[in-house]
C-alpha positions in Angstrom: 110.6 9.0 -8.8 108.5 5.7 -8.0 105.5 8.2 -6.9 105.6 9.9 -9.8 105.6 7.0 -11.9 102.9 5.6 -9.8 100.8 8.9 -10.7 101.7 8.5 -14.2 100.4 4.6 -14.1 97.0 5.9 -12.9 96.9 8.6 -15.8 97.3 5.8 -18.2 95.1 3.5 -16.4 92.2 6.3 -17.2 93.1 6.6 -21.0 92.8 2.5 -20.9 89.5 2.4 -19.4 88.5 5.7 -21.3 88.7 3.9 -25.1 89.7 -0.4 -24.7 85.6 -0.8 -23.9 84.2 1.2 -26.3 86.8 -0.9 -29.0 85.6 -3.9 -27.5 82.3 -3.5 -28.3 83.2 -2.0 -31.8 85.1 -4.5 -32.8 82.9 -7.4 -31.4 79.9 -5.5 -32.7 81.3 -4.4 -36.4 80.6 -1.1 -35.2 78.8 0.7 -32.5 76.4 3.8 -31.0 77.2 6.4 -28.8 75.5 9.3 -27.9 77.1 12.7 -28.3 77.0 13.6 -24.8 79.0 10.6 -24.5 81.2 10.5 -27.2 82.5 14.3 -25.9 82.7 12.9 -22.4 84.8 10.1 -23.9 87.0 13.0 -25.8 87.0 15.1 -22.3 88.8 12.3 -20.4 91.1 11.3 -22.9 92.2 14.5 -23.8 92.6 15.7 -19.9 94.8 12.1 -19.4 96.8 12.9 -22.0 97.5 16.6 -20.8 98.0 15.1 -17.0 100.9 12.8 -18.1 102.0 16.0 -20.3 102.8 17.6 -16.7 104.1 14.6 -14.9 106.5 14.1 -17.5 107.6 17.5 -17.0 107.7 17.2 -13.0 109.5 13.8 -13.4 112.7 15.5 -15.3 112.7 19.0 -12.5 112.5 15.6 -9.6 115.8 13.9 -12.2 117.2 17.7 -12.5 117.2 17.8 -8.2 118.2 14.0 -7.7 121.4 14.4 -10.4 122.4 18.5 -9.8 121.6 18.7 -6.3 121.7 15.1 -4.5 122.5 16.2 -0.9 119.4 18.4 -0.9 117.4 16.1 -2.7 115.3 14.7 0.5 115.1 18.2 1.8 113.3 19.7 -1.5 111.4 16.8 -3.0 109.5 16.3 0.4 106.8 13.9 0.5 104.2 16.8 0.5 105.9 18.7 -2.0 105.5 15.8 -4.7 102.0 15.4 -3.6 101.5 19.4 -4.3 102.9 18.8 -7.2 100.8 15.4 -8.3 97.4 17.3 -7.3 99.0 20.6 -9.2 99.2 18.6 -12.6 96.0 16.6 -12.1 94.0 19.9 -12.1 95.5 21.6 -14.7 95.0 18.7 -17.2 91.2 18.4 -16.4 90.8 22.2 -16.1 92.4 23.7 -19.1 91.0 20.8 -20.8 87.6 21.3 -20.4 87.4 25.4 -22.2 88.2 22.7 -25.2 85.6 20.4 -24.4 83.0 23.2 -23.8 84.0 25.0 -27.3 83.4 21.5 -28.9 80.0 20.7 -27.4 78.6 23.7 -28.9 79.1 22.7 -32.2 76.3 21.5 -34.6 76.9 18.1 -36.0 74.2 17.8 -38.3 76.3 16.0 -41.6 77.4 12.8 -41.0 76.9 10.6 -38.0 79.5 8.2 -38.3 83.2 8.5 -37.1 85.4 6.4 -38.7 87.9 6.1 -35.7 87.3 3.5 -32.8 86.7 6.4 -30.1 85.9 10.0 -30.1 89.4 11.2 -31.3 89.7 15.5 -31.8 90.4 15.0 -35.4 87.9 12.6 -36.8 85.1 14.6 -33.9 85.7 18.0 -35.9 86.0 17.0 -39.6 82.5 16.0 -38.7 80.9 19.5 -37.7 78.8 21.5 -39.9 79.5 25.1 -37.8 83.0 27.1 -38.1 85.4 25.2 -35.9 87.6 28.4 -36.3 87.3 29.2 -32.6 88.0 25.5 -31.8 91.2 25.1 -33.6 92.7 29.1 -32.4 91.8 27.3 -28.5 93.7 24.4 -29.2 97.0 26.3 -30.4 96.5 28.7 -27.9 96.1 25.3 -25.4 99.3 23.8 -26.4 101.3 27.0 -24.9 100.7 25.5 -21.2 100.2 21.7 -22.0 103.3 21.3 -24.4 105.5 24.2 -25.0 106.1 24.9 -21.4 106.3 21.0 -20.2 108.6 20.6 -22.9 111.0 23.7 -22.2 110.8 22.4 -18.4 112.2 19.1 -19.9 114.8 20.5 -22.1 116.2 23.1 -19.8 116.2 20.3 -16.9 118.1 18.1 -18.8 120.5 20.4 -20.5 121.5 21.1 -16.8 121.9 17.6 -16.1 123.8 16.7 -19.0 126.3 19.6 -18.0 126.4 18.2 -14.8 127.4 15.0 -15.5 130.0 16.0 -17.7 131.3 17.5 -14.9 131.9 14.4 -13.2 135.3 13.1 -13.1 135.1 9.5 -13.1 133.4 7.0 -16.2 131.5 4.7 -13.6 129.9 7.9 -12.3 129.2 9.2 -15.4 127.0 6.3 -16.4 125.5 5.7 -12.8 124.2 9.1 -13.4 123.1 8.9 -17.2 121.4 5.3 -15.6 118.9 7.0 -13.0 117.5 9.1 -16.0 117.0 6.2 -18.5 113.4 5.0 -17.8 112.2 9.0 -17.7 114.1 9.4 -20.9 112.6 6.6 -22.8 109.0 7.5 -21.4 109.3 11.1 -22.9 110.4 9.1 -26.4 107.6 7.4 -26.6 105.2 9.7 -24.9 106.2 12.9 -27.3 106.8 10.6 -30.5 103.5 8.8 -30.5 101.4 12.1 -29.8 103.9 13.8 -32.9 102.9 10.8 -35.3 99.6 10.7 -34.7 98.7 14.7 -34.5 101.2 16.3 -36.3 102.9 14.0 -39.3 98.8 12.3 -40.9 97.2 13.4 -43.9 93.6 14.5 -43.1 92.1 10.8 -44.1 95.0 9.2 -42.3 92.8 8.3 -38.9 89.7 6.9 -41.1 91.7 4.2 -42.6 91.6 2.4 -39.1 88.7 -0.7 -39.1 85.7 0.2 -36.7 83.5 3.2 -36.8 81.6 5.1 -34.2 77.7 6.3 -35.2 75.8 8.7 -32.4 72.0 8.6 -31.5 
């Protein structure tokens, strides 16, 4: 569990160093420039974080699903190596399906406004600014959420659903919560992992994410 949330720390490290300089110097600045080769490889590492800790997540609760349903195999199956496999597994796939997006969006023509009223290259604000069809772009970006959060997600329910059945099995109270206990930080991570990307993807209005101070202009 401790690895895992070691390669989750590092995944949020990136998203960190990926926007909090570029805000810096927006907000110390009233405003900033970026190139577009830089503002997409801003949107390429912060989109690929964000799809790396989608995975982790979803490894964390199968590593809570072994430690709770199958404890006395639990050395035996989440093996040093086989966390590692799985650590490298999730790293790749959040950079590599990632980047058919990031491809798709540096084809585009930008040749409206220059200015992104966001402080970093968000998807949103990036594509309300493209003169060509973004069509293709947003069809990727459905089709994308199939492996990055349908599947992670069904991974977590299905894991917990069996845990929750197990524990209910247990006879005793004290067990009971001792079990509920080892799943509490995961739980609360998914919370706030799932209900900060909802709010801020799913629930704004279109001009919700240019009513935040600091805007981005590119060369």
């Amino acid at each position: 569990m401790y690895f895992f949330i070691s390669q989750l720390s590092i995944s949020d490290i990136f998203v960190i160093s990926d926007i909090v300089p570029n805000l810096l110097y927006i907000l110390l600045n009233n405003g900033g420039a970026i190139t577009i080769i830089d503002c997409i490889t801003q949107l390429y590492f912060f989109c690929a974080s964000e799809a790396v800790e989608c995975f982790l997540i979803a490894v964390m609760s199968y590593d809570r699903y072994v430690a709770i349903c199958n404890p006395l195999h639990y050395f035996t199956i989440m093996t040093g190596g086989y966390c590692i496999i799985l650590s490298i597994t999730s790293w790749l796939l959040g950079f590599s399906i990632i980047l058919i997006h990031i491809i798709k969006t540096a084809k585009l023509n930008f040749c409206g406004p220059n200015i992104i009223d966001h402080l970093f290259c968000d998807p949103i604000p990036l594509l309300e600014l493209a003169c060509s069809d973004t069509s293709m772009i947003h069809l990727v970006v459905y089709v994308m959420t199939i492996p990055i959060v349908i599947i992670p997600t069904t991974i977590i329910v299905v894991s917990y659903t069996y845990i929750i059945l197990a524990v209910l099995r247990i006879p005793s109270s004290t067990g009971r919560q001792k079990a509920f206990s080892t799943c509490s930080s995961h739980l609360i991570v998914v919370s706030t992992f799932y209900w900060t990307m909802f709010s801020i993807y799913a629930v704004p209005s279109k001009g919700l994410t240019n009513a935040i101070s600091g805007s981005w202009k590119w060369k």
